[in-house]
N, C-alpha and C positions, 0 to 999 in steps of 0.2 A: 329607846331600848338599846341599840347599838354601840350608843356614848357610852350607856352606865356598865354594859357589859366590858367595853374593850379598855374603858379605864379601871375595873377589878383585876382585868386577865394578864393588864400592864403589872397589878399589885402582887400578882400571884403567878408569875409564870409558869414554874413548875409544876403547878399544882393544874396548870389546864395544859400545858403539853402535855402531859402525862396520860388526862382525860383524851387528849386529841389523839395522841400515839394508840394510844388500845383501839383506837374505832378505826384509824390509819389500819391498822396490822391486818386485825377483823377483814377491810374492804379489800385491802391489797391482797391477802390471801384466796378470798374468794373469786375476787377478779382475776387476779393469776390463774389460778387452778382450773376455773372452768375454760378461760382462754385458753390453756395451754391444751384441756382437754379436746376444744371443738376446734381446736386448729389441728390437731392430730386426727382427728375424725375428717376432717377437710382431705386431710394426706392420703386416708384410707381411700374417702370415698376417689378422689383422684387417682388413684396408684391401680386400684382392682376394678371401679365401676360399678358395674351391674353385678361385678360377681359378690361382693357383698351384702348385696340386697338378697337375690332367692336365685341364682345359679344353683344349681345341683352336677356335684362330680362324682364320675362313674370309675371304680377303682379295680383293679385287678387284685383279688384277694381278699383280707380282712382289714380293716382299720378301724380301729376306738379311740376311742378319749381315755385315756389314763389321767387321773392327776394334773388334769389342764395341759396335755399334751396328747397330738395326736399322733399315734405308732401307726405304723403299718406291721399288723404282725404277719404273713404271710402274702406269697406273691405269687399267680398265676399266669403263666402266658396262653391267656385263654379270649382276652380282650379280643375283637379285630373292628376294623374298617368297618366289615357287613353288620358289626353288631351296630354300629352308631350309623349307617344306611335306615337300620328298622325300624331304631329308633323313632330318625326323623319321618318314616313312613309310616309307622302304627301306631303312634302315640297322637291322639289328638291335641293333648294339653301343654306338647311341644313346641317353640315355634322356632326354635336353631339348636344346631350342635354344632360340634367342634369334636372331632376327635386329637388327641394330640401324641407327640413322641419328642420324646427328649435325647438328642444324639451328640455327640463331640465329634467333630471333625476338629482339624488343624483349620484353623480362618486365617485368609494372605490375604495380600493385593499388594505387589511393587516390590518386593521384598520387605514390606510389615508384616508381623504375626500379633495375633492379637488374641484374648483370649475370652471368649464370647459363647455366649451360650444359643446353642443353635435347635429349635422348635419348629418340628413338623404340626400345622396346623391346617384347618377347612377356613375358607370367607367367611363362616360364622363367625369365625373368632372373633372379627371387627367389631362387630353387635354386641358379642357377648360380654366382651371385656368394659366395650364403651369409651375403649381410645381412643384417639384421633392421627391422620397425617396429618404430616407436615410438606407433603411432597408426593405426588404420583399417585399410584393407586397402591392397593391390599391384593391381596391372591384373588383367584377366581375359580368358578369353577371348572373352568377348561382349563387351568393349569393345574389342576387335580387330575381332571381325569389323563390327561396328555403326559403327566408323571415331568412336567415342562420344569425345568433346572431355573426358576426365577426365585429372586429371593426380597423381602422388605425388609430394609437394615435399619435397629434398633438408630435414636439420634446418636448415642457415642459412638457407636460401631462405625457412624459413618465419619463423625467429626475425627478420628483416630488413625482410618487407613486413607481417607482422602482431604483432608483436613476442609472440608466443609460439607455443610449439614444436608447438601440435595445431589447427589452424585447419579443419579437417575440415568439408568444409561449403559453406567460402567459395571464392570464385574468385577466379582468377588469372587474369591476361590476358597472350597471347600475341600479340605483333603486336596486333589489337585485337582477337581471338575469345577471347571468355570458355571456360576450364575449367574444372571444377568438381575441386573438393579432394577427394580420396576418403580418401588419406593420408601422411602421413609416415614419412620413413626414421629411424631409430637416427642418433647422431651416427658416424660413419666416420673422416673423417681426410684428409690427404692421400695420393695413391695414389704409387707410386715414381718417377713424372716431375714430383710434384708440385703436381699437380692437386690444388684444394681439392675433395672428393667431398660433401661435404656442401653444395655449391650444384650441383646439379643440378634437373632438375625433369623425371623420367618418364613420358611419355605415351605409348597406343598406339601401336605401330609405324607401324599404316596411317595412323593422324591425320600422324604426322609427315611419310611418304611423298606420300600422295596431299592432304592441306589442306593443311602449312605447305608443302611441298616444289616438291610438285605435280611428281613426278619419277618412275619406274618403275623406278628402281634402289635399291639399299641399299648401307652402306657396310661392313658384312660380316656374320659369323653366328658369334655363341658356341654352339659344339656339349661336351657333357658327355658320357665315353662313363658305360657302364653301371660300369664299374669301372677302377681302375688298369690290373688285368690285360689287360683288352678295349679299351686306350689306342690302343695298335699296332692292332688290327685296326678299330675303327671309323675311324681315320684315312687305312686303306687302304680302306674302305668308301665315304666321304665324300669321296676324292677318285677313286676311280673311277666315280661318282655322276656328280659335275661334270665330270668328263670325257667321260662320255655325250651329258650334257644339253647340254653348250656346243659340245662337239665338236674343240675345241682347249683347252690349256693357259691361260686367260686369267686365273686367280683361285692363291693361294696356302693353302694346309693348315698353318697353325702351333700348333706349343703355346704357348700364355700364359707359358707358362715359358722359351720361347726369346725372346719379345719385349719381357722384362723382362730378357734374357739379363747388358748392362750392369751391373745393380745388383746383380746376382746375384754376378757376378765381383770389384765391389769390394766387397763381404762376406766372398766368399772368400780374397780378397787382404789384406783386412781382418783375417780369423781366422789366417792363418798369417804375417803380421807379427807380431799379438801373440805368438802362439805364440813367434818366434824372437828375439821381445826378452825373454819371460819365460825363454828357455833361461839365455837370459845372463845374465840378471841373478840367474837362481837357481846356477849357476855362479861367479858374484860373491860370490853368497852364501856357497855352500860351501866355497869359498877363504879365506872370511875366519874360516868356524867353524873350518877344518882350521888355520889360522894360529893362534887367538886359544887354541885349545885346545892344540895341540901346545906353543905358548909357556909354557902352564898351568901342565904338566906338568913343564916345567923350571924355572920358578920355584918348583912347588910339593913339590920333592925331601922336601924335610924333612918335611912335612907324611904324605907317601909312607909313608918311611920310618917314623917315628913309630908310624903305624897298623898296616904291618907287622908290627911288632916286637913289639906289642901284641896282633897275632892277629888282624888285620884278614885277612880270606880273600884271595888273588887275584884271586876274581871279585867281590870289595865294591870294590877299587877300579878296575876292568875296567867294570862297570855305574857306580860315580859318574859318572867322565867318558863314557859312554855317556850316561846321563842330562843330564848339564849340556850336552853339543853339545844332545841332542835338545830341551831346555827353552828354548835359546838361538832353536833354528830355530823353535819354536814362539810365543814370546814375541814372535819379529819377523813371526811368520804374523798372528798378531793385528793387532796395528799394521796392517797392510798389507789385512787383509780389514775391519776397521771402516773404512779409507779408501776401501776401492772402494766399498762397499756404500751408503756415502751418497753418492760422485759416482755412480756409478750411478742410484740413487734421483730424484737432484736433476736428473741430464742426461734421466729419462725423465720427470719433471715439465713440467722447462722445453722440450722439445721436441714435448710434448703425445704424448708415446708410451704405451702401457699400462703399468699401477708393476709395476716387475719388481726383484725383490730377487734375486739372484745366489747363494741359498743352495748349490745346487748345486756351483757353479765356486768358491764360499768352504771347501764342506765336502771339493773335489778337493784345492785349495790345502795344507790343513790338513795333507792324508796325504802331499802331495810331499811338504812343509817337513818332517813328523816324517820321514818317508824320509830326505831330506837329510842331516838332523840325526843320522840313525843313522848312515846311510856317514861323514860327517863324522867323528865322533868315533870311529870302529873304529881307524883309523891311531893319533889321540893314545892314546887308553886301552889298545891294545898297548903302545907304548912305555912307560907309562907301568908295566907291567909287569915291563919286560927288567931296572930295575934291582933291586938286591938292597938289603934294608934295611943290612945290615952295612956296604955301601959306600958309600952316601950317609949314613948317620951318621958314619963315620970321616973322610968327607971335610971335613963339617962343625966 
């Protein structure tokens, strides 16, 4: 089968690169596209954690979805500390919070200034986010209540002002109050609006509110329910909560997962473009195996014949060209999955993403194209039956 195949393909090259390239394109496409897709979900689930799964954040004001963006249309300074305290005491279907605030101090050490972004958070946060260190410990809760000037410096923040990654120890100056280094975060990444996360710099919440701030408000509260399941009901807990305590509507209850709703969309929009360029182009494909074989077939009458006459079964040459469609679909699945698999590779290098090899979506690919390659060749390798040796020899 092999012989008779590769000495046709020797006769006809173009005519089966051709057939090979459409099914190539078809695999490459699809292998790209889903790789490229679940290496970026790699990124996400890496960058945010848990917060993308069923995190719910507690907003000062109103915020919607518009148009696949999410606005904040007004803002209350109504939030406080006590409210995310209640929280985590009346809510059963709770099991961490995190209140947070976002402040700008000037950040030194040594006469470097650097420009970072600095986050009043609770120990929850560690949980919640699902980071990790790389050095020391995370805040606590005695350096919350004690309002204690310690800080956990994002991995560049520290590579930057001390030129290495664990400076555990040393202080960093905020505006001009010294804090004291407890620890360092894991390198992270950028998060999906593109924030560099690895310059941050983590300090008690209370330090940030009441020393740098000097303010009674916060700028909202990561809540984690107890599970997936208990998503809905703590959200309905947490904002009948605040509705108590405030007495009017003034703060917003979102998932993490709606406020990233944007990115979300162009991933999905993302997966199901691939998806309907890979229809076509594996379509493409299968047109040109059903072409290039059906043509086979009638150039290869004699050949047919010959074997017939000889005692060659009906189903020997029923499965040849069964075989030679599916060898062809195969052949060009190859081609097509070593090409995605190193742009893959290469775009999660240079884009600083986690290395995701696409074995998966290679080894899906595989079983379309031999699929393909079987329907493909049913048609030719029927025909290829109808004729009778007696009439193609006498013809000849």
């Amino acid at each position: 089968m092999m012989g008779a195949l590769l000495a046709y393909a020797r006769e006809n090259k173009k005519r089966f690169l051709l057939s090979l390239i459409g099914v190539s394109i078809g695999v490459f496409v699809l292998t790209l596209m889903l790789g490229i897709t679940n290496a970026m979900k790699l990124k996400v689930e890496r960058v945010i954690g848990k917060m993308g799964s069923y995190v719910l954040v507690v907003l000062p004001g109103e915020v919607k979805n518009l148009g696949g963006r999410t606005i904040q249309l007004s803002f209350y300074p109504t939030l406080t500390l006590t409210d995310a305290e209640a929280i985590r005491e009346k809510c059963p279907d709770v099991s961490a919070v995190s209140p947070f605030k976002k402040v700008s101090p000037n950040v030194h050490y040594g006469g470097k200034s650097i420009s970072a972004s600095v986050r009043g958070v609770s120990p929850d946060y560690l949980k919640i986010s699902g980071h990790l260190l790389l050095c020391g410990r995370f805040l606590t809760g005695s350096d919350v209540k004690n309002i204690s000037q310690v800080a956990v410096l994002g991995f560049d923040v520290a590579r930057k002002l001390y030129g290495k990654t664990c400076p555990v120890g040393k202080t960093i100056y905020l505006f001009n109050a010294p804090y004291r280094i407890v620890g360092v975060m894991e390198k992270i990444g950028t998060d999906l609006s593109g924030e560099n996360l690895d310059d941050r710099v983590y300090i008690p919440i209370t330090s940030a509110v009441k020393r740098i701030s000097n303010v009674d408000y916060i700028d909202g509260i990561y809540v984690l329910p107890v599970s997936l399941e208990s998503f809905k009901a703590a959200k309905e807990e947490v904002y009948s909560l605040l509705l108590k305590r405030h007495g009017k509507k003034d703060f917003s209850v979102n998932s993490y997962a709606d406020l990233v709703n944007t990115q979300k969309q162009a991933m999905e929009i993302f997966t199901k473009l691939s998806i309907i360029v890979s229809v076509i182009s594996f379509g493409v494909g299968a047109l040109g195996i059903l072409a290039v074989m059906t043509l086979s077939v009638y150039e290869r009458l004699v050949e047919i014949g010959v074997r017939r006459a000889f005692g060659a079964p009906r189903s020997a040459i029923f499965f040849q060209f069964l075989f030679e469609s599916a060898f062809l679909s195969l052949t060009g699945a190859s081609a097509g999955v070593v090409l995605a698999v190193i742009v893959v590779s290469s775009i999660s290098v240079f884009a600083a993403w986690p290395v995701y090899f696409p074995l998966k979506e290679a080894v899906f690919s595989f079983i379309l194209s031999f699929l393909i390659g079987l329907f493909s060749g049913i048609y030719p390798a029927v025909r290829a039956l109808s004729f009778e040796p007696r009439e193609i020899l006498n013809e000849e």
